[in-house]
N, C-alpha and C positions, 0 to 999 in steps of 0.2 A: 674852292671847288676841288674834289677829289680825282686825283688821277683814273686815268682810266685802267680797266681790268689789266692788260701785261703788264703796265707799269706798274702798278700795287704788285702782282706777282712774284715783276723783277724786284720790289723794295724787298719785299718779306725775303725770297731767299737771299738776299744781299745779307737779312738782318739776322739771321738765325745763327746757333753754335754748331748746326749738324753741316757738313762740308755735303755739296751736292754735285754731281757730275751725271750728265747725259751726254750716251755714245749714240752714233746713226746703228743701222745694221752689221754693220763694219765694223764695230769698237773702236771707232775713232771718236775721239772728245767735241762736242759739240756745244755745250753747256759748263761752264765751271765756276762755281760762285767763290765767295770771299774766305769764305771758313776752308772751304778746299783747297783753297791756297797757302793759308795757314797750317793747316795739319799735315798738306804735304813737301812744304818748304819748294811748292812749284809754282810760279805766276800764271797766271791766266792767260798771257801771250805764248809761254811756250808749253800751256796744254794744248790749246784748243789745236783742231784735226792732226794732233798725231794719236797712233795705239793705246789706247788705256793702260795696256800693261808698261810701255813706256815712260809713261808721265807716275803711274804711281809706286810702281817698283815693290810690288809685294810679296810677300812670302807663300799666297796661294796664287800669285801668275802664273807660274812656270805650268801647273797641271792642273788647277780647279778655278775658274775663271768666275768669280759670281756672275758677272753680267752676261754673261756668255753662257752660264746656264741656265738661268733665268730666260735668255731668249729661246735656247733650245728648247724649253720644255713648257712654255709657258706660266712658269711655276715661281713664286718669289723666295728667294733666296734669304733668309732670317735670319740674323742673331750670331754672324760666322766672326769670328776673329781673326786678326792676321797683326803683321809686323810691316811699319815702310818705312825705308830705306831711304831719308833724307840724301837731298844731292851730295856727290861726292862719302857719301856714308859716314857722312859727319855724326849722324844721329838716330835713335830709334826710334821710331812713335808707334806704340800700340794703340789698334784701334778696332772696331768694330762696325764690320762691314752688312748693309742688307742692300738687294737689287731687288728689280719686280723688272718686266719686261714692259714696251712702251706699244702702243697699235694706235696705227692709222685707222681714217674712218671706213675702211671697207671691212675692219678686225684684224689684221694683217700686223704681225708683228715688223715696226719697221726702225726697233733699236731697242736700247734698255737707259734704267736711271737707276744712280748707286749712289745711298749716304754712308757719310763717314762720321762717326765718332768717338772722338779722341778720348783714349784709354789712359788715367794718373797710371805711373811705376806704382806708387803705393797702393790704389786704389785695387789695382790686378792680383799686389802678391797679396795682400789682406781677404782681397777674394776668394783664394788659392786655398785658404784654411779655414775660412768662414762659411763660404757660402754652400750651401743646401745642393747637394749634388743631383745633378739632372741626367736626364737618359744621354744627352749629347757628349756628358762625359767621358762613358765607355767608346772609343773611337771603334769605329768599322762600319764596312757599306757593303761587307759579303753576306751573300744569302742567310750561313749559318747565323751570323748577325743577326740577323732580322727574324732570322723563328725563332731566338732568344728574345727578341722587344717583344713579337707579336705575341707569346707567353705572359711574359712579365708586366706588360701595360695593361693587363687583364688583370693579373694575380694581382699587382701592387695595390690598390684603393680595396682588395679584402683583406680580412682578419686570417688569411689562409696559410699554414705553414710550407714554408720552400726552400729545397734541399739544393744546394748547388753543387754540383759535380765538376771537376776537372783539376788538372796535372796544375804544381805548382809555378805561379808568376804567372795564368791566365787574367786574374781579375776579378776573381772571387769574392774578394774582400770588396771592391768598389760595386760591382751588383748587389752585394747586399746596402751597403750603404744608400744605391738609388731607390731600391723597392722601399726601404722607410723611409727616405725623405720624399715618395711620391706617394704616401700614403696618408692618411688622415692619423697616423700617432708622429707625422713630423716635426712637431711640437713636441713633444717628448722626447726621454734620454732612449739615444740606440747605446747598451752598451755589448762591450765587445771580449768575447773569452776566448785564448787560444789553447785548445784541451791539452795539446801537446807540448804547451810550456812548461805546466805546473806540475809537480810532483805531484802523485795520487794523492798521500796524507793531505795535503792543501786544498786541492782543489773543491772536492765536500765541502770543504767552510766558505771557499771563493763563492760558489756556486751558490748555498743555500742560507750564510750567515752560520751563528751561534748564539746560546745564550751564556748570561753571565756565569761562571761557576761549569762550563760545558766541560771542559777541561782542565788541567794546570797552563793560569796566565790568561784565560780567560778573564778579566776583569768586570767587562762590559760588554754587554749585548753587542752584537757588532751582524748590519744589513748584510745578505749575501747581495752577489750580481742581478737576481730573476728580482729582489725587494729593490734594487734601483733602476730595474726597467720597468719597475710597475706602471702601465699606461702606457708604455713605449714598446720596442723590439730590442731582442738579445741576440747577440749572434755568433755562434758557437760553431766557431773554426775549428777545422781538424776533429770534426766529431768522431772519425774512426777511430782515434786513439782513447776516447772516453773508459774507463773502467769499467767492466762488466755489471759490477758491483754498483755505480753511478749508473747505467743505463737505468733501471728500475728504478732508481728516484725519477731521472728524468721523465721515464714513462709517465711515471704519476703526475705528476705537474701538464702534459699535454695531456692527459685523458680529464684530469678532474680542476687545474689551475690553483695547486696549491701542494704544503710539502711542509714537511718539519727540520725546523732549523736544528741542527747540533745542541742537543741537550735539553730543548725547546717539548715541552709537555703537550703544545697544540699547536694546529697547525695554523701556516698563514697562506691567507689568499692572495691572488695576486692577478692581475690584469695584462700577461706580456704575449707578446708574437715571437714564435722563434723561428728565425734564419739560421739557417747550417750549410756548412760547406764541410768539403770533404778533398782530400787530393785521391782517395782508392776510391773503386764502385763501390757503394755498400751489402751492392746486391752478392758482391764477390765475397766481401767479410762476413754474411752474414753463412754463406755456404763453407765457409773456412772455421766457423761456430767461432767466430773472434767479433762480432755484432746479434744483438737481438733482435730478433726475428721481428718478434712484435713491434718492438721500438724503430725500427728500419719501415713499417707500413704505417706507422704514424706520421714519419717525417716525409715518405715519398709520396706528399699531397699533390703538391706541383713540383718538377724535378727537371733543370738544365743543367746540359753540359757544355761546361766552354770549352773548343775547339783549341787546342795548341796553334800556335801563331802560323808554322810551316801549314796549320791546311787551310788556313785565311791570306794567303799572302795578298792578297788584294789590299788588304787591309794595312800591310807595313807603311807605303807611300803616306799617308792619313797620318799614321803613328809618328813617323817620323815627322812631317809638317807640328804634328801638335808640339810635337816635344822641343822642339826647333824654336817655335813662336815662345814658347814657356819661357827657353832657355836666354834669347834673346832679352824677354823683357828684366828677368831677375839680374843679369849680368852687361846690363848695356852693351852688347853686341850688336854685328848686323849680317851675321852669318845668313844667305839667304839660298843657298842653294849647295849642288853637290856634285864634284865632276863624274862623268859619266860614270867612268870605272868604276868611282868608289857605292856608287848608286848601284852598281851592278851583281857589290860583293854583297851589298846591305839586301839585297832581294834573291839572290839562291843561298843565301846561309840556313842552316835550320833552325835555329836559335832553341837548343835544350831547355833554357831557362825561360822561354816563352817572352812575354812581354815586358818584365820585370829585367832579362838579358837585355832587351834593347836599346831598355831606357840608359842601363852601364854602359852600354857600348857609345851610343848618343852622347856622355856624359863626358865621357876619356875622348870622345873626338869634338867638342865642344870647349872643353879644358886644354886643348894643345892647338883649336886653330885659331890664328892671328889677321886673320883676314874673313872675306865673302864667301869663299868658298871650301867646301868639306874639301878633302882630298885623301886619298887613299893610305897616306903614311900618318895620318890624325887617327887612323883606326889602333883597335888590340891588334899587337902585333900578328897574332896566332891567327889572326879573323882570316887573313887574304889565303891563305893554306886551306883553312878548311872550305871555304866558300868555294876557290878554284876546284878542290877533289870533288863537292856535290855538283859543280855545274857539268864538269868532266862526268862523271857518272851520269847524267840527266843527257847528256848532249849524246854519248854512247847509246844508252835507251833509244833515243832515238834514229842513230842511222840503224841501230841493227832491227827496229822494226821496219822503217823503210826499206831495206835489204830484204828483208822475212817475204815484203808483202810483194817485192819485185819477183822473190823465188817462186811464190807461191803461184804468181800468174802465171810461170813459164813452167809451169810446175816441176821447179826442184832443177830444170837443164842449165847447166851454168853456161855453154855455150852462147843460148837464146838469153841467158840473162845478163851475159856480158856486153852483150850487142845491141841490147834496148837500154845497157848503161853507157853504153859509151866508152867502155875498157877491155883492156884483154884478158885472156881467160885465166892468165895467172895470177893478173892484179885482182881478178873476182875470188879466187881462191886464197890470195892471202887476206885479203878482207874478212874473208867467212872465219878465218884462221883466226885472225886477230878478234874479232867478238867473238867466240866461242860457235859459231854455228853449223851445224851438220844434220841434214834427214836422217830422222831417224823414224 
């Protein structure tokens, strides 16, 4: 005779490798099977009703809760990765987290349920270079974010060419990477040209091949870069620096998909998508007569700019978590958090080098801490100086518009505005002194 339904239930998640935990509305554990006890080195008597963040100690508790937002919005939570933190932090286990939210029978969300599955060391860093890069890659959740996907998840499945714009260490390189690996040539070679490595003389032959006898030392035909992305995408970094002289070959090739090799009596054809990025506008170079005209309205088909880190800051907290999880898993660490301060330097810095700076700075405080937690002398030394000076300058901004908007309603009487502050009429005077302020 067959058990009855809960008990089959209870067997099956007893019997599976995916770890399974149900919270009430509360986040407190209410369900915890056998594989969840195993991957989080926690028994089942000292999960069940305490805090979920409690019992699994992850590297997305402290600020992105899956179950927690999965209840808030009724929306499932997919595909997230994190790091936990065996008891005692004897050990690391990467794993990969999804939640959905749970409802009672009147539809009333009245908890959540969250699987775990355990992530090989090897399996992650083999990942790390193998695998087909996805939109979830580029970290960020600021608006500017999102009218870069809301663009590109349109443009990627066409044959359409797309100019990336922005300051060096945005991410450039890794948006082009996603747009052909989310396209139908992802199966094919992306290759990759940085205009601004190669010497002019060179680049012509990188670029388009040669044939035998094209020059001295020419022996043998030899493919350019656009002949081994035939069928694929090229992506042609640092196009502002391309030679004037190069710009008209390249025209040709996007007008008509084809070109003559060095020395080469006819042309070849060829089948490739071109991704370009850029760290100048081009619309600026081409006003500067240092870009062609024509060539610059071929390539601004579809055209994003990635925003420098400083006006995503929303976005650093993410960054940081990702880089953290990464860093964990390649170096068996259990680093999982950061004390306030140093959290505080890592979020008003401006970071010149953009997101490429981060990841150094993440890198040198990863390399020096010996423990759980970041702390502020794991940082570049120079970092807490500059950080202190922009938050000092940002914190100023603001009392003296406060101040501005206090004068403004007493219009301008330091008396009347001393007295709806609260101070005497010298301390309002040396204040105005001290930020620079006077009607004028």
């Amino acid at each position: 005779m067959l058990p009855s339904y809960p008990t089959q239930l209870n067997l099956i998640m007893e019997a599976i490798s995916l770890g399974v935990l149900a919270m009430d509305r509360h986040g407190r554990v209410v369900y915890f099977n056998r594989a969840a006890e195993q991957i989080t080195g926690v028994s089942r008597e000292q999960a069940l009703g305490r805090l979920c963040g409690e019992v699994l100690q992850s590297t997305l508790c402290d600020e992105y809760c899956p179950v927690l937002r999965a209840m808030e919005t009724g929306e499932e939570q997919a595909g997230m990765e994190a790091v936990f933190i065996r008891q005692q932090g004897r050990s690391v286990v990467p794993v990969r987290i999804c939640a959905s939210p749970l409802y009672d029978d009147d539809g009333q969300v009245c908890g959540g349920v969250e699987t775990l599955q355990s992530l090989s060391l090897g399996s992650q860093l083999d990942k790390q270079d193998s695998e087909a890069r996805r939109w979830e890659d580029f970290i960020g959740d600021s608006p500017q974010v999102k009218r870069i996907f809301d663009t590109l998840k349109v443009a990627a499945p066409s044959k359409v060419t797309v100019l990336i714009e922005g300051s060096t260490g945005t991410g450039k390189d890794l948006l082009a990477q996603i747009i052909h690996y989310n396209s139908p040539r992802a199966q094919k070679p992306l290759i990759k040209v940085n205009c601004a490595a190669l010497p002019e003389n060179l680049l012509e032959s990188e670029l388009f091949g040669y044939s035998r006898g094209a020059f001295t030392g020419a022996e043998r035909d030899k493919p350019g870069r656009f002949q081994l992305a035939d069928g694929g995408s090229i992506f042609l970094d640092e196009i502002s620096e391309l030679p004037l002289a190069l710009q008209a070959k390249l025209l040709r090739v996007l007008e008509d998909q084809e070109f003559f090799p060095l020395g080469a009596r006819q042309t070849t054809k060829v089948n490739v998508r071109i991704l370009a990025a850029s760290n100048k506008p081009l619309d600026r170079q081409v006003e500067l007569g240092l870009f062609r005209e024509d060539l610059y309205y071929r390539l601004n088909v579809i055209k994003v700019t990635v925003p420098v880190l400083k006006e995503r800051r929303e976005d650093i907290p993410l960054l940081i978590r990702r880089f953290i999880q990464r860093k964990n898993i390649e170096n068996n660490t259990y680093i999982c958090r950061f004390s306030p301060e140093t959290l505080n330097i890592l979020l008003n810095y401006n970071y010149p080098g953009n997101v490429r700076e981060l990841e150094n700075i993440l890198e040198h405080a990863c390399l020096l801490c010996r423990g759980d937690v970041i702390k502020a002398h794991h940082l570049p030394r120079d970092l807490d100086t500059e950080a202190a000076t922009t938050l000092e300058s940002s914190e100023r901004r603001k009392e003296k518009d406060n101040l501005v908007q206090v004068l403004t309603q007493n219009n301008w009487n330091q008396t009347q505005t001393a007295a709806e502050l609260g101070i005497n009429r010298t301390t309002l005077w040396r204040r105005m002194k001290r930020l620079g302020l006077s009607r004028t």
